[in-house]
Structure formats: structure tokens, C-alpha cells
C-alpha positions as CSV (number, residue, x, y, z in Angstrom):
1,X,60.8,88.7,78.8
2,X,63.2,86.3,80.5
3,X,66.0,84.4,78.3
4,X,66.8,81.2,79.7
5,X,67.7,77.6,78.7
6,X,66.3,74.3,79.5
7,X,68.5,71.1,78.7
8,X,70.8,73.5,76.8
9,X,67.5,75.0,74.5
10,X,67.1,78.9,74.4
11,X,63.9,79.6,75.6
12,X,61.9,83.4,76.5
13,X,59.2,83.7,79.0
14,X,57.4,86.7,80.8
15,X,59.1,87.5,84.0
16,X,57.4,86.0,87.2
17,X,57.0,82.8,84.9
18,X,58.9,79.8,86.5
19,X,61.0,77.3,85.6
20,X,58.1,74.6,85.1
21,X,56.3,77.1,82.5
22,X,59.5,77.8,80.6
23,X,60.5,74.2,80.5
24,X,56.3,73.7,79.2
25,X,57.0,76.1,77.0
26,X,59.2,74.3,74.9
27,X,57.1,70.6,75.7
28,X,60.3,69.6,78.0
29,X,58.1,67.3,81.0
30,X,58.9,67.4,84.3
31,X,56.7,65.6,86.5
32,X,54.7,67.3,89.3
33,X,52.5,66.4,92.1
34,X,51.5,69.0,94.5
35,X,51.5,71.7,91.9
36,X,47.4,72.3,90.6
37,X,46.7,74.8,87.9
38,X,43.7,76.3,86.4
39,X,43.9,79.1,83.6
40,X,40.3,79.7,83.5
41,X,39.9,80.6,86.7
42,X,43.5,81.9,87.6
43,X,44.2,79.7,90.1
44,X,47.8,78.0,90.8
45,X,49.0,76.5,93.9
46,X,52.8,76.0,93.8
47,X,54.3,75.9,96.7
48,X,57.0,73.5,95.9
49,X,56.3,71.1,99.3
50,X,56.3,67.7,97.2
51,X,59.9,68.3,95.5
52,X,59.3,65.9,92.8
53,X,60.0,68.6,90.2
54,X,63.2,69.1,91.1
55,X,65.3,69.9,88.8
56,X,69.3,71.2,88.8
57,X,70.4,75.1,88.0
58,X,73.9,75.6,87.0
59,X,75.3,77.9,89.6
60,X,73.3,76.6,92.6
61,X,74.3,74.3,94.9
62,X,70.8,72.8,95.9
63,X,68.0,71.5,93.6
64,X,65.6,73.9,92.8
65,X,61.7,73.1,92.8
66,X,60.7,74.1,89.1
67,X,57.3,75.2,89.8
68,X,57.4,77.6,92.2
69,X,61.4,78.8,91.5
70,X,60.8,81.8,89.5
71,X,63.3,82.2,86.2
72,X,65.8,84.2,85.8
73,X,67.9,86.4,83.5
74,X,70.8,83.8,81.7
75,X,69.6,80.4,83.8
76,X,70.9,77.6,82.9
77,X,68.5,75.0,84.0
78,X,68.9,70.8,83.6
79,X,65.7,68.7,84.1
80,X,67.1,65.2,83.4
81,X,70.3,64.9,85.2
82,X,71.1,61.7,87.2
83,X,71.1,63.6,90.1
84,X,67.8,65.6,89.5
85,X,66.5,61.9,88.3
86,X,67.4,60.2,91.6
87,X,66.5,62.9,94.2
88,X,63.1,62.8,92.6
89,X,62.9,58.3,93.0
90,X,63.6,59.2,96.5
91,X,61.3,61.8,97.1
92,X,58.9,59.4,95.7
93,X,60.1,56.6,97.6
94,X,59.9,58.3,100.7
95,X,56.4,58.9,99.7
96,X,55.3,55.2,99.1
97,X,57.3,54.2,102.2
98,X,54.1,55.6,104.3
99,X,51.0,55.3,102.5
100,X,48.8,52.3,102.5
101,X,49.4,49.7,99.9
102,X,45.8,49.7,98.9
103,X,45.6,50.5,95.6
104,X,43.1,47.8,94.0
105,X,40.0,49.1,96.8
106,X,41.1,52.7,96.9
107,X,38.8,55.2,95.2
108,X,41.1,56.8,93.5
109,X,42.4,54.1,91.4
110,X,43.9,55.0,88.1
111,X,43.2,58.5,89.1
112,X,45.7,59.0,91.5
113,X,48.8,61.0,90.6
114,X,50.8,59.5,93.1
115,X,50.3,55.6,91.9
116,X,50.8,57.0,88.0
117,X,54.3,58.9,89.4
118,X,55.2,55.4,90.4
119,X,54.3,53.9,87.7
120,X,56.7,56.7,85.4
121,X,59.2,55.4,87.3
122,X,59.5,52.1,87.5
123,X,58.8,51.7,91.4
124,X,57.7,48.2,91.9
125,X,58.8,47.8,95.1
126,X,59.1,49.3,98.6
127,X,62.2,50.7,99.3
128,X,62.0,52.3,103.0
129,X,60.6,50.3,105.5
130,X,59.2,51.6,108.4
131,X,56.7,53.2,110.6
132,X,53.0,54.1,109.1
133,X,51.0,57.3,110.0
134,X,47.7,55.7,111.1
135,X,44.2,58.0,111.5
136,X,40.8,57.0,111.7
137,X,38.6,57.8,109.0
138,X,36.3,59.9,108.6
139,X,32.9,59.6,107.3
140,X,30.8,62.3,109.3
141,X,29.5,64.2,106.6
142,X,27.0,61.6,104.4
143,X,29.6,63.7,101.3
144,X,33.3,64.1,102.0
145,X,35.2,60.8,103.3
146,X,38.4,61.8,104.5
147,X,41.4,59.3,104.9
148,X,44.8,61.3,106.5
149,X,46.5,57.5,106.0
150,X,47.1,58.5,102.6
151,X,47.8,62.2,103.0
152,X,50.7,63.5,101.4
153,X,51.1,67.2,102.2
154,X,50.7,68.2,98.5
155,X,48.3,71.1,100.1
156,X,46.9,71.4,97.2
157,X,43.2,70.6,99.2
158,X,44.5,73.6,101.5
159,X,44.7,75.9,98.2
160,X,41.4,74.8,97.3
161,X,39.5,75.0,100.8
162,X,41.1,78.1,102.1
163,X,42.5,80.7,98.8
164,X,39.7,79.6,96.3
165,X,36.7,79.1,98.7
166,X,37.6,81.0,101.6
167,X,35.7,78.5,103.0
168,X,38.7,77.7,105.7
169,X,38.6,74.3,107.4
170,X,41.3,72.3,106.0
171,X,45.1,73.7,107.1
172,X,48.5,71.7,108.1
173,X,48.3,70.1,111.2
174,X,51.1,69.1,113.5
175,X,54.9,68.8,112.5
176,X,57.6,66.8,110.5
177,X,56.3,62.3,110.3
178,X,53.1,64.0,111.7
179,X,52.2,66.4,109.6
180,X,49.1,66.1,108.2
181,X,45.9,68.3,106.0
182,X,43.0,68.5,108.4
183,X,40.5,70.8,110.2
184,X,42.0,72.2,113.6
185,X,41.7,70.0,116.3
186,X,40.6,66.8,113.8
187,X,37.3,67.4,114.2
188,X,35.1,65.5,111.9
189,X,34.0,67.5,108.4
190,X,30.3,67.7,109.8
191,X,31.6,69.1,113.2
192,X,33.2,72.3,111.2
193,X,32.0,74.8,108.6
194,X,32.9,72.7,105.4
195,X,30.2,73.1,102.7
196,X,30.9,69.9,100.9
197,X,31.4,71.5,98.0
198,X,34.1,68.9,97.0
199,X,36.5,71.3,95.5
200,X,39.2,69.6,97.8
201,X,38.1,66.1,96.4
202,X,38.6,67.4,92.9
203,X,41.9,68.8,94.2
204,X,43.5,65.5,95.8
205,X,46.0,63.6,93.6
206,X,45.8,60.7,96.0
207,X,42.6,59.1,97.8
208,X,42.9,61.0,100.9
209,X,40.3,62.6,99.9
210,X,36.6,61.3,98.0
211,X,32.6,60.9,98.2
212,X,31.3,58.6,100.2
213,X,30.0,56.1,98.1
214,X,26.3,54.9,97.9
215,X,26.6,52.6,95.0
216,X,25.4,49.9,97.0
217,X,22.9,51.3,97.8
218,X,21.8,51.6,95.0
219,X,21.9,48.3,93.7
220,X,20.2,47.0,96.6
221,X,16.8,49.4,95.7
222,X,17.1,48.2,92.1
223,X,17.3,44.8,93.5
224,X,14.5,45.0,95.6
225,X,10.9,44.2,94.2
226,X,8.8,46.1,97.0
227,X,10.0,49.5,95.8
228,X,9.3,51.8,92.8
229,X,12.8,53.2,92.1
230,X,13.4,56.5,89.8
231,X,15.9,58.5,89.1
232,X,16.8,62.2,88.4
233,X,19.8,63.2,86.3
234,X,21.2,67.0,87.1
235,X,22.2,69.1,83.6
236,X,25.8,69.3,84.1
237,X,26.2,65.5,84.0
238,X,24.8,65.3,80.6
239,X,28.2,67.0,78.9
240,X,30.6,65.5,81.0
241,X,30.0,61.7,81.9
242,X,30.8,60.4,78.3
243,X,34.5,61.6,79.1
244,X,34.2,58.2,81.5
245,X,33.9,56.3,78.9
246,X,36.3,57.7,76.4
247,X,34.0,60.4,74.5
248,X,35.7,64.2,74.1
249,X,34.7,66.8,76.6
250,X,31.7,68.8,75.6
251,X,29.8,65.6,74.4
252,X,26.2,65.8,74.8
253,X,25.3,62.8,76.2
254,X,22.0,63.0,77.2
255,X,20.3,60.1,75.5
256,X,22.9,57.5,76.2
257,X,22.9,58.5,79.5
258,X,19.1,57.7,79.7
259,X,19.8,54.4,78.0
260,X,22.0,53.5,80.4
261,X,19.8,54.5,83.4
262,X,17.2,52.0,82.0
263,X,19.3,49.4,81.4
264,X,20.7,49.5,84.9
265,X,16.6,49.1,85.7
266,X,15.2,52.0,87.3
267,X,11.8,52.3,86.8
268,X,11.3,55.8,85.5
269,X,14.5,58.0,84.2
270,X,13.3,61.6,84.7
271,X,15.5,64.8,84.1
272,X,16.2,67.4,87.3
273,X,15.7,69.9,84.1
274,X,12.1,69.5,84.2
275,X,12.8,70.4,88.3
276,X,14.8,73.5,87.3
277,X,12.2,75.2,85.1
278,X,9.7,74.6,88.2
279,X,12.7,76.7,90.1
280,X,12.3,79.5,87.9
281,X,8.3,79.3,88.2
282,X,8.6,79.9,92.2
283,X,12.0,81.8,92.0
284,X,11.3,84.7,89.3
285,X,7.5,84.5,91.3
286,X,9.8,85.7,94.3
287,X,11.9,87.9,92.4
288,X,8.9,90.0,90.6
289,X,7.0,90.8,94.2
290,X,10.6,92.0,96.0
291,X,11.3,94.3,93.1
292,X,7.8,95.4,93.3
293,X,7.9,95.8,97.1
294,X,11.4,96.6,97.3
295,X,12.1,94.9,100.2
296,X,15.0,92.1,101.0
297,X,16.5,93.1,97.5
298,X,18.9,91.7,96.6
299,X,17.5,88.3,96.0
300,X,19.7,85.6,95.8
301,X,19.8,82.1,94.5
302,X,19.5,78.9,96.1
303,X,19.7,76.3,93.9
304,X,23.5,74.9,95.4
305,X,23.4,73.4,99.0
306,X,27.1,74.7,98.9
307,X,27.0,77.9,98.9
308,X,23.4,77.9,100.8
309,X,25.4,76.5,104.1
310,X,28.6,79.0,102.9
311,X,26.0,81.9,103.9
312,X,25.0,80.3,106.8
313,X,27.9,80.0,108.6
314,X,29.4,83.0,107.5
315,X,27.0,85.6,106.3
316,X,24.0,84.9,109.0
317,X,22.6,88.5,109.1
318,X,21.9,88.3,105.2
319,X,20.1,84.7,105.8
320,X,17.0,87.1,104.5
321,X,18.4,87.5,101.3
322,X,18.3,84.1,99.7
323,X,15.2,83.0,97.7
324,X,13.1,80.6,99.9
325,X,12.6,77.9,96.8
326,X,13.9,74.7,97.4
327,X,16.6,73.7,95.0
328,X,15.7,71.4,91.9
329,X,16.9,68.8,93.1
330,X,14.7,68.6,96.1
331,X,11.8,69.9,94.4
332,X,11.7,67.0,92.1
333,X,11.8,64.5,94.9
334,X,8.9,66.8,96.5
335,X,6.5,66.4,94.0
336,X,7.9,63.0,92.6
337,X,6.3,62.0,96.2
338,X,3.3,63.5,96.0
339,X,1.8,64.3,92.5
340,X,3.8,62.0,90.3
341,X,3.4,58.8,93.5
342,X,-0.7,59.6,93.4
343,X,-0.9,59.0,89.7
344,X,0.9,55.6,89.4
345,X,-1.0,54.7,93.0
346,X,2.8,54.2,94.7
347,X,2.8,55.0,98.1
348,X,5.8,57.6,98.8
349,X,7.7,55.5,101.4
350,X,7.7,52.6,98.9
351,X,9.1,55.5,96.2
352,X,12.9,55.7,95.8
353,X,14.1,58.8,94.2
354,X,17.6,58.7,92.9
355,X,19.6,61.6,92.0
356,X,22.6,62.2,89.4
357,X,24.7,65.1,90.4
358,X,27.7,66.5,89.7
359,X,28.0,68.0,93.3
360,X,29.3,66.9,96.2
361,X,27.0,69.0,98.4
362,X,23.8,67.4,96.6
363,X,25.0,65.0,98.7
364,X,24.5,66.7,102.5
365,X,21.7,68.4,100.7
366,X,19.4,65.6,100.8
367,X,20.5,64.5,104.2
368,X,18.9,67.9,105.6
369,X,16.1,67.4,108.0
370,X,13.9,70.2,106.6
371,X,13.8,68.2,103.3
372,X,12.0,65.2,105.1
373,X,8.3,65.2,105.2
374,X,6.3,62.7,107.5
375,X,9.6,60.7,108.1
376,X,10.0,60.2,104.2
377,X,13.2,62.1,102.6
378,X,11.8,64.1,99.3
379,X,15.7,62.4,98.1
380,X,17.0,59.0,98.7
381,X,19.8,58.8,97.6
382,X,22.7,60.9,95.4
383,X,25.6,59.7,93.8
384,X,28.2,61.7,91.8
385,X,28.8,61.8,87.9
386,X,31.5,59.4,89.4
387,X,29.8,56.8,91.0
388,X,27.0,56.6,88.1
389,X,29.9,55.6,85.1
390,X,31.3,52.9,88.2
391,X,27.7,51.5,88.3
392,X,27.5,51.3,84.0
393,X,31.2,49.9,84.0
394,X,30.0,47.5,86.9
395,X,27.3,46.3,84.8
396,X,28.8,46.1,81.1
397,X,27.3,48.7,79.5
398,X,29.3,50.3,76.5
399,X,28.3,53.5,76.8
400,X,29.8,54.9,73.9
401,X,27.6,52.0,71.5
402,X,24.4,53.1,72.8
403,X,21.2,54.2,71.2
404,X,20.2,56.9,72.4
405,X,16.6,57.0,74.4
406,X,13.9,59.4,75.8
407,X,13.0,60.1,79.2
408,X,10.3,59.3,80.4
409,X,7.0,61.5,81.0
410,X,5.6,63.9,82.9
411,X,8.9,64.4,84.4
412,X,10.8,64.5,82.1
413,X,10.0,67.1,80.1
414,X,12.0,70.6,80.1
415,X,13.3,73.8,78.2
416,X,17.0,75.6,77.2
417,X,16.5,77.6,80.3
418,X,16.9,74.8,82.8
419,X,19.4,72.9,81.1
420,X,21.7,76.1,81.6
421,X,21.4,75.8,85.2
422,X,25.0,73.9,84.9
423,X,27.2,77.1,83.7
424,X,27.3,80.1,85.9
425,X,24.9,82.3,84.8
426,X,22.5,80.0,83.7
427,X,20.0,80.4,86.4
428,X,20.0,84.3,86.6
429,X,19.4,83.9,83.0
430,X,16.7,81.8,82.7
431,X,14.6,83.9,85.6
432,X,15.9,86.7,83.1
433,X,13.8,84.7,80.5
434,X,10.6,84.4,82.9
435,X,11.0,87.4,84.1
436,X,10.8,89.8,81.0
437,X,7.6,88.0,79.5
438,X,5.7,88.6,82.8
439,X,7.0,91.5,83.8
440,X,6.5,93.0,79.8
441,X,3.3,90.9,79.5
442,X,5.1,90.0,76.2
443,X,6.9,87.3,74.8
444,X,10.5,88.1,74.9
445,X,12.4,87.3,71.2
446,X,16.0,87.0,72.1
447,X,16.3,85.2,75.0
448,X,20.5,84.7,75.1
449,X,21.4,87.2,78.0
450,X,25.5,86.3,76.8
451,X,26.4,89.5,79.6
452,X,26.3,86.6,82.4
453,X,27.6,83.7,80.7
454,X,31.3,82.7,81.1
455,X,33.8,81.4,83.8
456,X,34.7,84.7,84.9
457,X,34.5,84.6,88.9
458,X,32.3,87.8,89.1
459,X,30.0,89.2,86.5
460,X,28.4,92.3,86.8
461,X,24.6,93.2,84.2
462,X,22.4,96.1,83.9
463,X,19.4,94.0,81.8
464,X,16.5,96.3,80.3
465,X,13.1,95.1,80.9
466,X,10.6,96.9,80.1
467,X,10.9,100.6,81.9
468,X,12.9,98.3,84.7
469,X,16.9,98.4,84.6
470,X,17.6,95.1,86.5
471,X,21.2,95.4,88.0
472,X,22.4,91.9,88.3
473,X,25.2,89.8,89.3
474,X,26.8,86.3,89.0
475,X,29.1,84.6,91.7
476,X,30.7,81.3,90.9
477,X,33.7,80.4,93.8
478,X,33.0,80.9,97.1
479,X,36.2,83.4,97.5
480,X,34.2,85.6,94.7
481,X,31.0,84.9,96.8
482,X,32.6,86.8,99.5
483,X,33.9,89.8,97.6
484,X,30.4,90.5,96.2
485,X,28.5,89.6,99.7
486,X,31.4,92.1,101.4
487,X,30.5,94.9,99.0
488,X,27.1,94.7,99.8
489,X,27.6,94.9,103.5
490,X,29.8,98.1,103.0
491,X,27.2,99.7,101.0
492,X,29.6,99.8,97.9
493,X,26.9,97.5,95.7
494,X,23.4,97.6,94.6
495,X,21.5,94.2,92.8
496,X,18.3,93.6,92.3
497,X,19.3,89.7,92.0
498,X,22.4,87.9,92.2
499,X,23.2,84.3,91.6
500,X,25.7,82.5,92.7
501,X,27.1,78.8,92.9
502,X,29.8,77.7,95.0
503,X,32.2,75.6,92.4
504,X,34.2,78.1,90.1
505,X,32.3,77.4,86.6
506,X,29.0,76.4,88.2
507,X,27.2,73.0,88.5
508,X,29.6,71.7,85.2
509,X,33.1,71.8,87.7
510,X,31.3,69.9,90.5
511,X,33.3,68.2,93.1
512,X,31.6,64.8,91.8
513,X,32.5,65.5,88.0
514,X,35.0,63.6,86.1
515,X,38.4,64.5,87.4
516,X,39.8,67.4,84.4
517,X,43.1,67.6,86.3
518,X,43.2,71.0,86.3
519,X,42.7,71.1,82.3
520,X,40.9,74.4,81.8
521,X,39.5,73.5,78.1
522,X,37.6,70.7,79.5
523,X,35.9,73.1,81.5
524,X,35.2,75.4,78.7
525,X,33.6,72.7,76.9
526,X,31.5,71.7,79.1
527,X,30.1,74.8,79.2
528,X,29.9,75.4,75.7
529,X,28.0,72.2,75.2
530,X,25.5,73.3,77.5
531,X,24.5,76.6,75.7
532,X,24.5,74.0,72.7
533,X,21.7,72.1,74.3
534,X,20.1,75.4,75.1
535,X,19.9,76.2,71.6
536,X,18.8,72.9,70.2
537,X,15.5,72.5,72.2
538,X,12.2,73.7,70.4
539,X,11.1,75.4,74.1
540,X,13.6,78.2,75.8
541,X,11.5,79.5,78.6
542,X,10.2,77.6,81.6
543,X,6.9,79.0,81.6
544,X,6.2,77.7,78.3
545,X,7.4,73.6,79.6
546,X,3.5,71.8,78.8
547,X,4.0,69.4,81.6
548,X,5.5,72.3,84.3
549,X,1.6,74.1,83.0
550,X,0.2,71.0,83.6
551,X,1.8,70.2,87.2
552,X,0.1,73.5,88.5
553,X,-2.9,73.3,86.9
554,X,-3.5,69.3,88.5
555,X,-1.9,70.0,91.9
556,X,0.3,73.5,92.4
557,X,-2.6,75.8,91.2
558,X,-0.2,78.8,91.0
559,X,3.5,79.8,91.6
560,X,3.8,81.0,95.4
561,X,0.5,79.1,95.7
562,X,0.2,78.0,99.7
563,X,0.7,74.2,98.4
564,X,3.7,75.7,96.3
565,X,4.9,76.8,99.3
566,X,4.4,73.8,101.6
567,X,6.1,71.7,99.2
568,X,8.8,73.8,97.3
569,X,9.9,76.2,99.3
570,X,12.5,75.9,102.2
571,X,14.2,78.3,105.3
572,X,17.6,78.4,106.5
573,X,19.6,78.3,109.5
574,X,22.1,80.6,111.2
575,X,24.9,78.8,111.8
576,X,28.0,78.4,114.2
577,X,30.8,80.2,112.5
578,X,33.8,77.8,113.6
């Protein structure tokens, strides 16, 4: 341990801690804006390159950074000097002096770290006058709009893209008034490797960084009386949009939020749940005849559009290995185009499918050409967790008042093992659920496979079924994707099926969720509400979902049925490795 003090208070810390933790430790604030911190998932980016936490050390002759100086033995550190105070208003200053003065239309307004700072301290005008960076927007991707005008050089996007995702697009690009976070060369986000996972977005204290919005869009459907407009709502927005509107994290919000949906006046509200137990069906289909052939093991998910492109572009001689089933969210607008559009008599080019998602990706996802049958898109359009509490504000719905309603039927419908799907793990465990009653021709009684559940980047179970000892894995983090996918290569690892999702946490710390700003127990409650859902509906299995029986007995026939396959399944694409 390290003894210090902080404004003249004795404090002790482990050594490697820095002067930012000690000064937390005894609840002394010093503000920050490029540092970003996550316990959960032991992730920090501090490398000091804002210098708004400067703070003065007796002894030195320079102010010292607090978050990335480590402490030392007998430091004598001051965080509220006049001098600490002012070089921090003209850090800031220098800041504001060239960033656009758009606050009101920006999209991250009241969520950006930089207008709050000014706010703190009392910056209500302009000081330095001057020269403005100016870059052209860009909006390449259908996901990720990217605006370098209000770049800062926090890096923190870089920590993010490059150290947690590995996915490596974004870096620092030129020097000094130039400098700016960007792909090399400033090629557009669809021009590069990005996966739109939206890590970055989350990672952004300004709005250099967001969705691209299709609110409007949306309106304009609901608007229009020619077309039949439902929607979809993915698991992981269930526990976390109430924190929009003021409700703790971990709220299950699930019937408000399909309050809401109606009020806004779509015509169905159906849940991507019902989608995700009709994943299992084909995926643990899949899974049963590899392990029984042996061949192309392991499998591996391919529920997130994220990590499906990750493997693309940099793992293209295992495109084999991932599971050929569509991901819910494109199986639902599959057979809400088909099945569901032939029962009400709507033509599927007059259908609309909406989807909720808490991913960023979702967004690319739907773009995809593959997922377009006869010209028609199986989704229309995707907005974020985000975008959906703009819309409910937008239309002056208290959200926290309402009464709680049902969705609607036969979409609707769905088990504890899809609405898992948002945690890592969740998926592996509900083909684990599947799996073990076909494969043991039995009906499994425990069904809670805890051995993959958690935040943990990589987790690692040998599951018993029947005289089978299924190795397994779960990936979530595209950095711990690449470990795991490594090992294999080399030889050093054996799975019969892996999952893995490209935000660390899963589906529940999606690049389109409420910002947690780097809170980890928001994170952990999200999750926890979601194995609370699990545990509360009478059905735990997928196979045993009435309306997902009924769905193949009217129109599927079978799991990896030739119609199955014509309208769930999917390929991939090996891709240009930037």
C-alpha cells in the first residue's frame, strides 16, 4: 500500500493506483473527460491527453494529470488550488474555442461530458476566438454517423475500437490544430473494417460520434395509412429503457414498453423473443447433426451482425464455422413477411417491420442485401434503445405511469430461454436447454447452466448430456473473440460450440443502449434482471413456445426443413481485411 494525502487528508492505496483513485477513495471529485472506466470488464483508458484533471503535487514543478500519474510514497497532492482550478477553465476553454456551438440539435445533448464540464464551471461564454476545424460528415454506414467537427482527442473511441475490440479502424490522425480520431486515410466507416458495433458511440463524451437516426422515419410509416406497420422489441431493451425515463437499472420494463409501442400506433407490438426461440429451433437443429457428423465443429453463433462481419474481415478461412441461421432479428422480419402477412391478407411490400435494438450493428444488419427477398427487406427499419425513449418523450408519454400491456399474438409469444439472449451466455444456454431434451429424448429438470453466465470476457464449460461431454465456450468483446478464435487456429483449443457477441456483456451493453458512463453496476443489473425474467415465465425452453409449434406445423414443417432454410438461414462473405 501507498500513503499519500489529498487536500492535506491521509489516504492508502495499492501501488499502481493513481492519483484520481486515491483522491476517489476518500470521495474528493476531480473532474475528468477523456478518462473511461469499466470494473466489470477491466477496462481503463487513461492516457491523460484532455488535462482537465489536473491537479498540483508539492515538489513538482508542472501539473500532473491525476488519472494516469501513478501515486507515490509521501505525495502531497492538491486538487483545488487556484492554479490547478484555472489551468483546468483553460483547458476547457481551449476546448469550446473549436467545437461547433450546436448544442440544442446535437445528439448528444445532456449527454455530453464536455457541455456538462462547462456547465460545472460556469463557462457561458466564448473566450478564444478563432479558427474552426471543419470535416465533412460522415454517414456511410446506415449505423455509425461520424462528425470530426466536434472531435476532441479524448481517444477514448481509439481505446474502445482498437484495445477492447481489436477491431482497429479508428486511430489519431494528423498533428497539433489538426489532430483528429479517424480511420487512416478518412475513409468513410463503410469503406473500412468497422463492425458497427457502437462501442465507440458508447465511448464518446461529445457527439462526434452517434447512430444515425431514423426516427423520422418512423413517424412517417405510422403516419401513413397504406401500410401495416409492426414492430419487434430485442430482450436487452426490456431492462434497460426505463433508465430513460428515470426508473433504476435492472427494471423490467417489458409491459410498459409495449404500452408505449401502442400508443405511439403501431399496429401489432411483437417481441424478437418469440424470434430467438425460433433461433434455437434451427441453431441447436445445426448443432445436433455437426456433433453427430463431426464435421465443421466448432459451431459458432450468429445471432450479432457485429461480430458476424468481425469474422469476416478477419477470420475468413473459419467463415465455415458459424451457424448458417439467420439472426432473430431477421428471422422475425422473414416470417412476419410471409406467414404472419398471409394470415392478415397484407401484402409484404405494404408490411413495415420495425425493430428495437439495443445494437448498433442491428442497424447495418438489416441493410445487408442477402436479407432482401424479391426487392422487399425482411427489416425496415431499426432504431436504438435510444431513439425509441426520443420517439415516447416526443410524443408525451409518461412512461413511468403506464399500465402495463400484452403483446400481441402469434408473435408474440416466447420462453426464459430467449429472453436470455441479452447476457453473454444466454444463447449457448438456451441451445444447452434444446439440446439436452432432444439429444436425451428427455425433458431436462434444471435448466440454469450458471457455468456460462456472467460478464467475464471468456468462459470456458464441459456440460454433461447424456453420455456426451459438450465442451463449450462464451466470447463477449471482440478482443476476447480473437483470443479464443487464435487458440483454435494454433490447435491449443477444442469446442463443440462457442458463442460469442461482440459488445463486452452481450446484447444488454449495446452501442444503442442508454449511456451507463462507464458505471459497471448498471451493467450488472441489467443482466441480473434478465435471468429474473428467465425465471418468472411459466415456459423455459424454446421447443416447448405453443405458437413457435404452431409456426412449423402451418408453414416451417420442421427445423432445417428446405423452407426453414430458404427463409431462415443465411451465408457469409469473405471480406477485405483493411
Amino acid at each position: 500500500m501507498i500513503n499519500l494525502t489529498v487536500n492535506d487528508r491521509p489516504v492508502s492505496v495499492p501501488e499502481g493506483s493513481t492519483i484520481l483513485e486515491a483522491a476517489r477513495k476518500l470521495e474528493i471529485r476531480i473532474p475528468t473527460l477523456c478518462h473511461f472506466k469499466l470494473d466489470c470488464f477491466h477496462v481503463e483508458h487513461r492516457s491523460g491527453s484532455c488535462r482537465i484533471c489536473v491537479v498540483e503535487v508539492e515538489g513538482r514543478p508542472n501539473l500532473a494529470p491525476a488519472c494516469c500519474t501513478p501515486v507515490a510514497e509521501g505525495m502531497k497532492v492538491h486538487t483545488n488550488t487556484l492554479r490547478a482550478i484555472n489551468a483546468r477553465r483553460t483547458i476547457l476553454d481551449l476546448l469550446l474555442s473549436d467545437h461547433p456551438k450546436d448544442c440544442l440539435v446535437c445528439p448528444k445533448n445532456l449527454h455530453c461530458r464536455l457541455q456538462s464540464l462547462a456547465q460545472e464551471m460556469g463557462l457561458h461564454h466564448i473566450l478564444y476566438k478563432g479558427e474552426q476545424s471543419t470535416y465533412n460528415k460522415d454517414l456511410s454506414s446506415r449505423a455509425i454517423a461520424r462528425d470530426l467537427d466536434k472531435c476532441i482527442m479524448c481517444r477514448r473511441c481509439e481505446t474502445a475500437c482498437n484495445t477492447i475490440q481489436t477491431v482497429g479502424v479508428l486511430s489519431g490522425v494528423n498533428r497539433g490544430f489538426d489532430a483528429v480520431v479517424a480511420p487512416a486515410e478518412f475513409k468513410p466507416l463503410a469503406e473500412t473494417q468497422c463492425v458497427f458495433c457502437g462501442q465507440c458511440v458508447q465511448a464518446c463524451p461529445v457527439g462526434a460520434l452517434s447512430e444515425i437516426s431514423y426516427k423520422y422515419d418512423v413517424w412517417r410509416a405510422l403516419d401513413d395509412p397504406s401500410r401495416t406497420v409492426v414492430v419487434q422489441t430485442a430482450p436487452a431493451v426490456r431492462v434497460a429503457i426505463g433508465e430513460e425515463f428515470g426508473l433504476p437499472p435492472g427494471s423490467i420494463s417489458t409491459g410498459k414498453l409495449v404500452a408505449a409501442l401502442k400508443l405511439l400506433g403501431f399496429d401489432k407490438v411483437f417481441d424478437t423473443d418469440f424470434a430467438a426461440d425460433l433461433t434455437i429451433m434451427e441453431e441447436t437443429t445445426e448443432l445436433i447433426e455437426r456433433i453427430r457428423s463431426g464435421r465443421n465443429l466448432p459451431i459458432l453463433t450468429s445471432c450479432c451482425p457485429g461480430w458476424v462481419k468481425f469474422l469476416e474481415h478477419q477470420f475468413p478461412e473459419l467463415i465455415y464455422m458459424p451457424s448458417s441461421a439467420k439472426s432473430p432479428q431477421q428471422m422475425f422480419g422473414a416470417i412476419a413477411k410471409t406467414w404472419y402477412a398471409d394470415r392478415i391478407g397484407v401484402k409484404p411490400e405494404k408490411m413495415t417491420v420495425v425493430s428495437i435494438m439495443p445494437c448498433l450493428s442491428k442497424k447495418y444488419e438489416a441493410s445487408r442485401d442477402e436479407f432482401t427477398r424479391d426487392g422487399v427487406p425482411d427489416v425496415d427499419i431499426v432504431l436504438s434503445t435510444r431513439e425509441l425513449a426520443d420517439m415516447i418523450r416526443e410524443a408525451g408519454i409518461d412512461f413511468a405511469a403506464l399500465e402495463e400491456a400484452p403483446y400481441d399474438a402469434p408473435l408474440g409469444e416466447s420462453t426464459g430461454a430467449a429472453v436470455i439472449f441479452g447476457a453473454s451466455g444466454g444463447v449457448l444456454e438456451a441451445a444447452l436447454r434444446t439440446a439436452a431434451d432432444w439429444l436425451t429424448g428427455t425433458s431436462l429438470e434444471s435448466v440454469d447452466f450458471e457455468a456460462v453466465r456472467g460478464l467475464e470476457g471468456i468462459k470456458e464449460a464441459v456440460v454433461k448430456i447424456g453420455d456426451l461431454e459438450l465442451k463449450a465456450a462464451v466470447c463477449s468483446g471482440l478482443g476476447n473473440a480473437r483470443k479464443l478464435l487464435e487458440k483454435i487456429k494454433r490447435g491449443e483449443a477444442q469446442y463443440h460450440a462457442i458463442e460469442i457477441m461482440a459488445c463486452p456483456g452481450g446484447c444488454l451493453n449495446g452501442g444503442g443502449q442508454p449511456y451507463h458512463r462507464g458505471d459497471s453496476s448498471v451493467l450488472e443489473r441489467r443482466m441480473e434482471a434478465l435471468y429474473r425474467a428467465d425465471r418468472e415465465l411459466p415456459r423455459r425452453k424454446s421447443h416447448e413456445n405453443p405458437d413457435i409449434q404452431l409456426l412449423y406445423r402451418e408453414f416451417l414443417q420442421e427445423p432445417g426443413s428446405h423452407i426453414a432454410h430458404e427463409l431462415l438461414h443465411t451465408h457469409y462473405f469473405k471480406r477485405k481485411r483493411w
